[in-house]
C-alpha positions in Angstrom: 29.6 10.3 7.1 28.1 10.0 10.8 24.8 8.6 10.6 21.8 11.8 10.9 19.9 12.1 13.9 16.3 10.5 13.7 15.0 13.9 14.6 16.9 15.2 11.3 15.1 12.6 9.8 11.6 13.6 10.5 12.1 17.2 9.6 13.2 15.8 6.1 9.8 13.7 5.9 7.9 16.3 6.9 9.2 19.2 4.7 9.2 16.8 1.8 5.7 15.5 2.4 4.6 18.8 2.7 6.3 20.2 -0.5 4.5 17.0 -2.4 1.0 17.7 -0.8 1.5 21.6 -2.3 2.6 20.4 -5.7 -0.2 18.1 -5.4 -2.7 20.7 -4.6 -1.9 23.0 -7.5 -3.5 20.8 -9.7 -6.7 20.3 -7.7 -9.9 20.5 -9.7 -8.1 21.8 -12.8 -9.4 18.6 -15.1 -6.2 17.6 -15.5 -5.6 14.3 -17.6 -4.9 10.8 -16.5 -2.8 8.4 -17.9 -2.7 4.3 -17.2 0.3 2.5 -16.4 1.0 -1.1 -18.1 -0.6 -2.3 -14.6 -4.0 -0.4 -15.0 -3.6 2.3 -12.1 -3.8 5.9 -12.9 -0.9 8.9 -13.3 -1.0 11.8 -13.0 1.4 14.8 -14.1 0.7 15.9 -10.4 2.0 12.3 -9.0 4.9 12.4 -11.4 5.7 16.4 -10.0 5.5 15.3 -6.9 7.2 12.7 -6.7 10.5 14.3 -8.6 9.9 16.9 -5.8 10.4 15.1 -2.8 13.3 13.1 -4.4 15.2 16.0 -5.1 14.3 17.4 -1.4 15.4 13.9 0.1 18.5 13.3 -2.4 19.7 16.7 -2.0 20.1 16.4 2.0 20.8 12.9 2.1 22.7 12.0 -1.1 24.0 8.5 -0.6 20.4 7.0 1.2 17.6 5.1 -1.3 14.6 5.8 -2.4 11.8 3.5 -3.6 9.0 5.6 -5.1 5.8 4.4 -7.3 6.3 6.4 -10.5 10.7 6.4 -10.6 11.1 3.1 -9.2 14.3 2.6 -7.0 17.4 4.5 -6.7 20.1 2.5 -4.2 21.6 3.7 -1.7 25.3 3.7 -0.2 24.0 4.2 3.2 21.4 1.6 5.3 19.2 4.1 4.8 15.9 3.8 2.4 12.9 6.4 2.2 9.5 4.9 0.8 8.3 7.9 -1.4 
């Protein structure tokens, strides 16, 4: 598979950060509660939402490239490519 263009890239980043900040904004002010990790930071269902969100965005056009994200940890990649979620 030829590598994608780094303009493909950024559309991908954008469209996924965007569909994060909307999942995100859904639960604005709605007194939703937190939960702490083993490390003492917060989590939220709205972190967790969006962060499943923009993996399936970025693993659904780019299948074989990582992802490192704060609540799912890492998935490897097949391809030198690795998105920081």
């Amino acid at each position: 598979m030829p590598e994608p263009a780094l303009r493909d890239l950024l559309e991908l980043a954008v469209e996924a950060a965007l569909a994060g900040g909307r999942r995100t904004l859904a639960y604005f002010n709605r007194g939703e509660p937190v939960e702490w990790k083993a490390d003492g930071s917060p989590v939220t269902a709205a972190d967790r939402e969006a962060e499943a969100l923009m993996r399936r965005i970025i693993e659904g056009a780019f299948p074989g490239h990582g992802i490192l994200a704060e609540e799912g940890g890492e998935k490897p990649g097949r391809q030198p490519f690795r998105w920081i979620v």
